[in-house]
N, C-alpha and C positions, 0 to 999 in steps of 0.2 A: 734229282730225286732227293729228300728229305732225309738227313743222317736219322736212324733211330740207334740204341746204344742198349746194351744190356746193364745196365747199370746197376692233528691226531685228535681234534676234536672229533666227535662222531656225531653223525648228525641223520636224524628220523626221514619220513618219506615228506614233501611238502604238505603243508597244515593250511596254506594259506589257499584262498581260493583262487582256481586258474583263470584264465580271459576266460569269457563264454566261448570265443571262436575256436579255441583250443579242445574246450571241452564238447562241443557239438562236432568238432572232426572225429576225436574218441571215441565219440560214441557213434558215429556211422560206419566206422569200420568193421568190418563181416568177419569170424571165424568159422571155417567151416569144417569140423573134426574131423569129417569124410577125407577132407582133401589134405589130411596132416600127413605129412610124409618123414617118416626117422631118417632113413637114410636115401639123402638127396647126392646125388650122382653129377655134376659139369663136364661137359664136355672142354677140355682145353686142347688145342692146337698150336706145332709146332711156330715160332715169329716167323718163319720162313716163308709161311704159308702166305705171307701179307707184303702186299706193296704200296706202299708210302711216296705219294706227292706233295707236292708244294701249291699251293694255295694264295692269293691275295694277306697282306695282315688283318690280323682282326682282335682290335683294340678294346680294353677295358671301356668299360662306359664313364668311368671316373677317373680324371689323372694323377690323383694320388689316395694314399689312402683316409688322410684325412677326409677328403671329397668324400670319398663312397661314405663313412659316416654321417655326412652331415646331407647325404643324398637320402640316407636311409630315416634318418631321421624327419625331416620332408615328408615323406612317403607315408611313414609310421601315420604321420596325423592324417594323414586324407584315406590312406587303405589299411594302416592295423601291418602284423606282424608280415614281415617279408619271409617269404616261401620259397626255397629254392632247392636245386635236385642236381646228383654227380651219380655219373654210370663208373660200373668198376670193370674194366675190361680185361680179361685174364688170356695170357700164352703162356708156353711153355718154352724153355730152354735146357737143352741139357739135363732132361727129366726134371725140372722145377717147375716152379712156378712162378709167373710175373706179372705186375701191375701195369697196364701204360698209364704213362702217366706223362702230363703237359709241361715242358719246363720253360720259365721266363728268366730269362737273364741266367745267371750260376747257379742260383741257391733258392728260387722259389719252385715251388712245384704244386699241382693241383689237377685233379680228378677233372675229368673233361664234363663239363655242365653251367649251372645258371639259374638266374632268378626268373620263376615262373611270374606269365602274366598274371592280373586278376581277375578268378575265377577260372584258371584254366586247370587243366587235369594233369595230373601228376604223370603218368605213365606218356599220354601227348606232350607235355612238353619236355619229358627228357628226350624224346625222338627228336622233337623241332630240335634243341640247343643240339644232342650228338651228330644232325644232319649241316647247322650250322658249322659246326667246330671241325667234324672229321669227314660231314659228307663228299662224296668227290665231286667233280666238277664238269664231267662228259654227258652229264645228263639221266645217266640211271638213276634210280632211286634205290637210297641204302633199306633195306631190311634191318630193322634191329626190331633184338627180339628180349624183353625186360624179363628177366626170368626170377628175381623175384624183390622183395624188400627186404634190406640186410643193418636198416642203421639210422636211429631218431638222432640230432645235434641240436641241442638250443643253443643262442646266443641272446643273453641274460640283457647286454645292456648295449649300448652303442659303444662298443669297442672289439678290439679285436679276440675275445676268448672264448670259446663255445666249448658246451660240455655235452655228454648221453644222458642228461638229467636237466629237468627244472629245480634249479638250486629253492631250497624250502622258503627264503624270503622273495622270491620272484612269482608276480601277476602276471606281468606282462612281459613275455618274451620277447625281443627285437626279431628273433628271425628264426626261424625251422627247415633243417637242412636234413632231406631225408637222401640216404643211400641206395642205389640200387644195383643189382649185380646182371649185367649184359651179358648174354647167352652170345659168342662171334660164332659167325658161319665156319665152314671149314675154310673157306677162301674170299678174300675182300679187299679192297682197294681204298683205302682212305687218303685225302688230301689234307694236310698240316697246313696249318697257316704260317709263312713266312715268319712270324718275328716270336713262333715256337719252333721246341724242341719235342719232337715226341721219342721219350725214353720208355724204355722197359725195365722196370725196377723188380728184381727177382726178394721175395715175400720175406728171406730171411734179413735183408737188407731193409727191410723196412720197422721189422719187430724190434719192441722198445730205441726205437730210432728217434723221437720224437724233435729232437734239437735239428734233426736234419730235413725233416719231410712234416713235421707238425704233429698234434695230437689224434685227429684224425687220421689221416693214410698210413700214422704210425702203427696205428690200429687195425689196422685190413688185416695181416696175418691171422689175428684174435677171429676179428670177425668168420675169417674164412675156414676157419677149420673147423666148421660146423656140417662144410659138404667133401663128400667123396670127390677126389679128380680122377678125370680119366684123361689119360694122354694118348691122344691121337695118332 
């Protein structure tokens, strides 16, 4: 079985004008004030609840990180900005609350997810990559259930730094990484892939942590205290 572990310039809104393809996703997205809801409730569930296998490995698409930029770059000219999507999966411990989260080697860590195909659906393909990454391997099929969108990230240029904003001199984004927050069953079976770690990173441990988990996942705490938890 697979160890898991509890583990001053100021600057205006962008002036310049955005890609079109950025701006027609903008503008297809629906709000629908019926369905605003103030106070959002999550169900979280004890990590006990959960058991953890072992899997096949399953390797970056690029063997370093130079590579993925210069894959990305490739890409940029034939399909335009690179799309991709990370589930945030929440347990409890010890009445907290925790991240799982994927670990490669000591010190990298990253939200279980991936780069969408082109033209696929955002909601389909965080299933397909959560089914690749954690699905199990006896043949049932995982249920997951996206419960909602928690988080825009551009990445401005072909390197490694992405932000919650299109910085004011940037047209063209290199990439759009959007967040989303996975509702778990009360009980589930996932399979790790061999040459991961799947840790449980409790929320306080993450807050202004940034040097250790990055500016992203340092940020989930922020992000999540926007909903009520219920522990299970």
């Amino acid at each position: 079985m697979a160890c898991i572990q509890s583990c001053t310039n100021r600057v205006g809104w962008p002036k310049s004008e955005i890609k079109t393809e950025i701006k027609t996703e903008m503008s297809n997205m629906k709000f629908n004030q019926g369905s605003l809801t103030l106070h959002r409730t999550i169900n979280l569930y004890p990590l006990s609840n959960y058991t953890f296998g072992t899997k096949d490995p399953l390797f970056e698409r690029d063997p370093s990180v130079p590579a993925r930029f210069q894959r990305m770059r490739e890409e940029f000219d034939k399909v335009g900005m690179r799309r991709s999507v990370e589930g945030i999966l929440l347990v409890h411990e010890h009445g907290l609350p925790h991240v799982l989260l994927l670990q490669l080697g000591t010190t990298f860590f990253k939200l279980p997810g991936g780069e969408l195909n082109p033209g696929e659906d955002d909601i389909e393909g965080l299933k397909r990559l959560l089914t690749e990454i954690l699905g199990r391997q006896d043949g049932v099929v995982q249920d997951w259930l996206i419960e909602d969108s928690v988080g825009n990230w551009w990445r401005p240029n072909f390197e490694p730094p992405q932000y919650p904003y299109i910085p004011p001199h940037i047209t063209k984004p290199k990439e759009h990484k959007k967040l989303f927050l996975v509702q778990l069953q009360e009980k589930a079976l996932f399979a790790v892939p061999k040459n991961y770690k799947l840790v449980a990173a409790p929320l306080f441990e993450l807050y202004d942590n940034s040097q250790g988990y990055g500016p992203i996942i340092s940020s989930l705490p922020q992000t999540m205290s926007r909903f009520d938890f219920i522990y299970m």
